[in-house]
C-alpha positions as CSV (number, residue, x, y, z in Angstrom):
1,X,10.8,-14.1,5.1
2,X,14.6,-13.9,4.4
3,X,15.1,-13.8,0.5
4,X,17.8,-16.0,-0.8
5,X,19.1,-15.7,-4.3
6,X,17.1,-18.7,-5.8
7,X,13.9,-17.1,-4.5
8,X,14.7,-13.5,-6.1
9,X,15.0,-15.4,-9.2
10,X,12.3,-17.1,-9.5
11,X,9.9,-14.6,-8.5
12,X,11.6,-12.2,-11.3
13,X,10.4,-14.9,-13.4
14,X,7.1,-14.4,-13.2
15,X,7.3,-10.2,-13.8
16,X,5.0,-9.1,-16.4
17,X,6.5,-6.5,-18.6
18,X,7.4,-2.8,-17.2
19,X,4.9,-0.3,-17.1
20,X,5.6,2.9,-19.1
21,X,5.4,6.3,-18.4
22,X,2.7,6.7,-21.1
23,X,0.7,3.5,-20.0
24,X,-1.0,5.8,-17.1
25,X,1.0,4.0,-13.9
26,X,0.5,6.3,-10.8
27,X,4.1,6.6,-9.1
28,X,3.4,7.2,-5.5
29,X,5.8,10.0,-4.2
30,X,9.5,8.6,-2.7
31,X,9.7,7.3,0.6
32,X,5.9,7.6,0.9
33,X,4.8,4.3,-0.9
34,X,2.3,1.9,0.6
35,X,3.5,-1.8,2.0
36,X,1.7,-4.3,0.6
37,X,2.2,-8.3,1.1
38,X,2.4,-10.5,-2.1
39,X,2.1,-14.2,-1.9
40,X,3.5,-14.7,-5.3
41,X,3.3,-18.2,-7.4
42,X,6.5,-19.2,-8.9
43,X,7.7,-22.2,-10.2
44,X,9.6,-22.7,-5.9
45,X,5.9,-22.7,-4.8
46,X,4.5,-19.5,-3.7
47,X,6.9,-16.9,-1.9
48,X,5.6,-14.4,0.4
49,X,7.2,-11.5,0.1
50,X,6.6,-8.2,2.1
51,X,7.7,-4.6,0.1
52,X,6.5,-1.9,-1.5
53,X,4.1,-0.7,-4.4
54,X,6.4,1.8,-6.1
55,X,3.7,2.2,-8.7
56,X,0.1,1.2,-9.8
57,X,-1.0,0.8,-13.5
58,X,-5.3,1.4,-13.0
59,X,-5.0,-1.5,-10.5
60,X,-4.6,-4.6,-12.8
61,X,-0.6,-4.0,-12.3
62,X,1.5,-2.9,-9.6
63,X,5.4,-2.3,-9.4
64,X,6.1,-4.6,-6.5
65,X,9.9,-3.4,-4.7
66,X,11.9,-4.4,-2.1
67,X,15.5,-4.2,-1.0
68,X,17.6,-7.7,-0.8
69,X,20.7,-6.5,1.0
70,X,23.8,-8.1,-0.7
71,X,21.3,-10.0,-3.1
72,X,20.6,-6.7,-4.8
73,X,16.8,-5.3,-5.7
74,X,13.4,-6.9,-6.1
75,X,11.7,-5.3,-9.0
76,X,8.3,-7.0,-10.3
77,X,5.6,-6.1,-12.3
78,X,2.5,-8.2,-10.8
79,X,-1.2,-8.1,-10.6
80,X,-2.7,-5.7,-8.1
81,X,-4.7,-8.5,-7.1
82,X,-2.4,-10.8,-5.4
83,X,-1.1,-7.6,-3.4
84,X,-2.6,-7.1,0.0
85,X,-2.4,-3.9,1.7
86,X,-0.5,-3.6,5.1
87,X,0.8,-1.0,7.7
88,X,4.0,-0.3,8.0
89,X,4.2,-2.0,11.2
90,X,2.4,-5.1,9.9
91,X,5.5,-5.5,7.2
92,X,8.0,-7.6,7.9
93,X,10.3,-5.8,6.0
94,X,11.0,-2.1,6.7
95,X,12.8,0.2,4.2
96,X,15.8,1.5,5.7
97,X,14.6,4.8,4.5
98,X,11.2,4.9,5.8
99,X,10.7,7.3,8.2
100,X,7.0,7.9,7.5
101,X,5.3,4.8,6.0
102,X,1.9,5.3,4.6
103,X,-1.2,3.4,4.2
104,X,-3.3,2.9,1.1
């Protein structure tokens, strides 16, 4: 799905508060984080998004990221639960980066 501006901003809406460095998150090492595929509820209706889980708080939170282009970054802190695990070929987004992708 192509992100438009109204859609970054409502699904920033719905971020729970950052994780901390003390709170325990696991930060999975750069350019070797795990896609995942959020169907996230927002006041637009739900918005699948594809990206990738930057970090994970003991499962009940994850740190949800994806690049936008000329819209900017998507940074959200959501509930593991509504994240599915994908391959990197599954993703309909690909890092520009990402020359290894890696599976949960």
């Amino acid at each position: 799905m192509k992100l438009t501006a109204e859609h970054i901003a409502a699904i920033r809406a719905v971020s729970a508060p950052g994780m901390t460095e003390g709170s325990g998150a696991r930060r999975y090492p750069y350019n070797r984080e795990p896609y995942g595929r959020a169907p996230i509820p927002t006041a637009r209706g739900v918005i699948v998004v594809d990206g990738k889980v930057l970090r994970t708080e003991r499962g009940p939170v994850v740190e949800f990221w994806r690049d936008a282009g000329a819209l900017g970054i998507l940074d959200v802190f959501i509930p593991g639960a509504w994240v599915e695990r994908i391959r990197r070929d599954e993703s309909a987004w690909r890092h520009l980066y990402d020359e290894h992708g890696t599976d949960w």
